[in-house]
N, C-alpha and C positions, 0 to 999 in steps of 0.2 A: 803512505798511510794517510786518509783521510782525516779532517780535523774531530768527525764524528768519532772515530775510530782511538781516537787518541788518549781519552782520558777514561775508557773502558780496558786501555792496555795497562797505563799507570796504575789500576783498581787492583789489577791480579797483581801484579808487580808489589804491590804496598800490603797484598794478603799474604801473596808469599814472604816476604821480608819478616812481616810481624808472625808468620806461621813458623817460622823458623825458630825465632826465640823460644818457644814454648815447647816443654818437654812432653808433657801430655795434652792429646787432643781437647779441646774445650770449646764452645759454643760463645761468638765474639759477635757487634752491631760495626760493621763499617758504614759512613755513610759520607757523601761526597755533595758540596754544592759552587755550580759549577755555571757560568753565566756571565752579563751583562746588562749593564743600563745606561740608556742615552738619556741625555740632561735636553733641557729647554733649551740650552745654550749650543746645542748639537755635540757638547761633548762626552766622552764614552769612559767608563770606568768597571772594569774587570774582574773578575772576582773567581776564583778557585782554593776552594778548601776541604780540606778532609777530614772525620770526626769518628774517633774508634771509641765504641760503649758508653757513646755518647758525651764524650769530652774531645774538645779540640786538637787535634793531632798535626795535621801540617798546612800551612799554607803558602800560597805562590807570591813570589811578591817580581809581579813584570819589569820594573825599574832596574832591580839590581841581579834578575835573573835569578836568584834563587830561592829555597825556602824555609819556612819559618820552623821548627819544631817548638811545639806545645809541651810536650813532654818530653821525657828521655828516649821513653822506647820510639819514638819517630827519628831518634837519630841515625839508626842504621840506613832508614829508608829516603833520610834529605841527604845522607853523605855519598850513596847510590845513585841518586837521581842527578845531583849535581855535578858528576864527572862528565858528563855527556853537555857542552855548555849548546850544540846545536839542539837538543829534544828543549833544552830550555828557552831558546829565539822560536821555536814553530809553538811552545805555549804562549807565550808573549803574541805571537801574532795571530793566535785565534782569540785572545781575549780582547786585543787591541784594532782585527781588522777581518777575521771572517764571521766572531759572533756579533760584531755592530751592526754590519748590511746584510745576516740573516734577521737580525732584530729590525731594520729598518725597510726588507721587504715584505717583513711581517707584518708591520705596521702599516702599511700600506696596502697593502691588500685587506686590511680589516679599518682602514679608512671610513668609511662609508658608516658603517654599524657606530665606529667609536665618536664621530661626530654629531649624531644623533643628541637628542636632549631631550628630556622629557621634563617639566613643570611640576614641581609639588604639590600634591594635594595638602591643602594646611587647614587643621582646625584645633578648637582650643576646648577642655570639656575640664569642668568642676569635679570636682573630687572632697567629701567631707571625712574625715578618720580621724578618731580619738581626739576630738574639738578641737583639727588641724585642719585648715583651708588649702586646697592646693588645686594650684590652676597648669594644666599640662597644655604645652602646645606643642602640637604632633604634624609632620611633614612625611608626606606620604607619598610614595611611587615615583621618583624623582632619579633623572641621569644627567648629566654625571655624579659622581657621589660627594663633589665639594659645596657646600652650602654654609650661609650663617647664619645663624637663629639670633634673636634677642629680642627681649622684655624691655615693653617700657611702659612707664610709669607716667600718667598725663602727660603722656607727647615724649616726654626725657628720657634715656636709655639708662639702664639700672646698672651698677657697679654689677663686675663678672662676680665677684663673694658673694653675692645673695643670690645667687641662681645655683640651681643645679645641675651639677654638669654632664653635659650631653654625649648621647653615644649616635654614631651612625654606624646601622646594620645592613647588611644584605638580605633582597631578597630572591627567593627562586629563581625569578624572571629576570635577574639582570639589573632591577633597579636598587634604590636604597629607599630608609626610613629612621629618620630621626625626630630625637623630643627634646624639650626644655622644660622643667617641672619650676616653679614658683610656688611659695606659699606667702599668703595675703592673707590680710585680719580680715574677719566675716564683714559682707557689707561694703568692700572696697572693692569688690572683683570688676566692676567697669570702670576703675581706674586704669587699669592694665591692658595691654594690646602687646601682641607677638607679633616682632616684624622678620618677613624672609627674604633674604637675598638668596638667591640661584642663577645659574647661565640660561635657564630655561623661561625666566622671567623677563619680560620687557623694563620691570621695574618693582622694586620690590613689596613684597604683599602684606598686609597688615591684617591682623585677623585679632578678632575680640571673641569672650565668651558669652553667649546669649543666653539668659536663662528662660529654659522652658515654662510654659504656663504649669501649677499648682495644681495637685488635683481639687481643689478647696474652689479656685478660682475656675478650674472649668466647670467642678460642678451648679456653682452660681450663676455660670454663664447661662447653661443649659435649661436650671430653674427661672430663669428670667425670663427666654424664648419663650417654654411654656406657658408663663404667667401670660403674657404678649397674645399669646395664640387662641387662649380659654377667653379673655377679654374681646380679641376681634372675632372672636365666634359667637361671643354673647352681645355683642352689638348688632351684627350681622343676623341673630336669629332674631331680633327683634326686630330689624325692620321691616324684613317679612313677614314679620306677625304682623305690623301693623299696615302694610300695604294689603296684604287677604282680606284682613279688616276693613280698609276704605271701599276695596273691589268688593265686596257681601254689599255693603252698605248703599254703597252705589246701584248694585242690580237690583235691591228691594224697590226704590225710589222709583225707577222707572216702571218697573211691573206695577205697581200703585197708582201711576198715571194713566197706565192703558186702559187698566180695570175703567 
């Protein structure tokens, strides 16, 4: 029997065992999780467990070969399972040596994709509510999904208590998007700067919040232009008034001489 095949047998096995106890038919959640994961360190840790109506039921423990019962009603099906000590060396050795080098040709063939990195887009936008100042800095589209955020304060980086604490989420496409929210007394907000570290950075990015021009101040802007424009048009039409004027002036004089 294949290692695939192995813990879809144990499944019927653990439904019958527990179908058994029950006098009348009834409607039950089995559920099974069943895997592996390799560390930095290249080392591998195994994991098989089983979960009836949603409470913990049994678990494998590879060390000492057998398993764990969460409850009672799992006793019939760890005292079954356990007389067989070879079905329990071929679990042992798919958690400890054929689900690693499936996990680690998996990883390998998806190589390529997972080295990949993508750079944050980072920016920081004002926020005014209930005469509460908050300044958010947003990091956006960014792979892999480990990143640090932090506020600082004229150059100084701010105790983690006064920040608000950050989530990074997923998105669609595969990448992430994280924030860090601050609030600051009105009038301070270019004291602050968000700095970001990422793998996808040469070094990490600093971003401030700019504040936009006022509609008060553009429209000043724009009344000034015009002022500017009506005056060098009113300059501009006089001078050709008074050049017409010289040229009139000038063609009498002459026609006066010829006479």
């Amino acid at each position: 029997m294949g290692p695939q095949a192995r813990p879809a047998l144990l499944l019927l096995i653990l439904l019958r065992t527990v179908a058994t106890q029950e006098r009348a038919p009834q409607s039950h959640t089995l559920q099974v999780i069943l895997g592996c994961e390799v560390q930095a360190d290249n080392s591998t840790r195994g994991f098989w467990k089983y979960g009836y109506d949603g409470q913990d039921h049994l678990e494998f423990h590879p060390e000492t070969l057998d398993w764990g019962a969460a409850e009672p009603r799992a006793w019939a099906t760890k005292l079954e399972w356990e007389v067989s000590k070879i079905r329990a060396k071929q679990n042992r050795a798919y958690l400890e040596r054929d689900c690693p080098e499936q996990l680690r040709r998996l990883l390998e063939l998806g190589r390529g994709a997972l080295d990949q990195q993508a750079p944050p887009l980072v920016k920081v936008t004002h926020h005014v509510a209930s005469a509460v100042t908050t300044l958010r800095c947003q990091a956006l589209n960014f792979y892999p999904q480990n990143i640090t955020m932090r506020w600082l304060k004229d150059r100084q980086p701010l105790d983690a208590k006064d920040i608000e604490p950050r989530d990074v989420l997923p998105n669609g496409d595969g990448t992430y998007q994280s924030w860090v929210a601050l609030v600051v007394l009105p009038g301070e907000e270019q004291r602050y700067s968000c700095q970001v570290e990422h793998p996808g950075l040469d070094q990490p990015l600093t971003a401030r919040w700019e504040p936009s021009l006022s509609g008060t101040l553009v429209i000043g802007i724009i009344s000034g232009i015009a002022v500017c424009v009506i005056i060098f048009t009113g300059i501009l039409f006089r001078i050709l008034r008074r050049r017409q004027a010289l040229r009139a002036a000038s063609g009498d004089y002459v026609l006066a001489e010829c006479e």
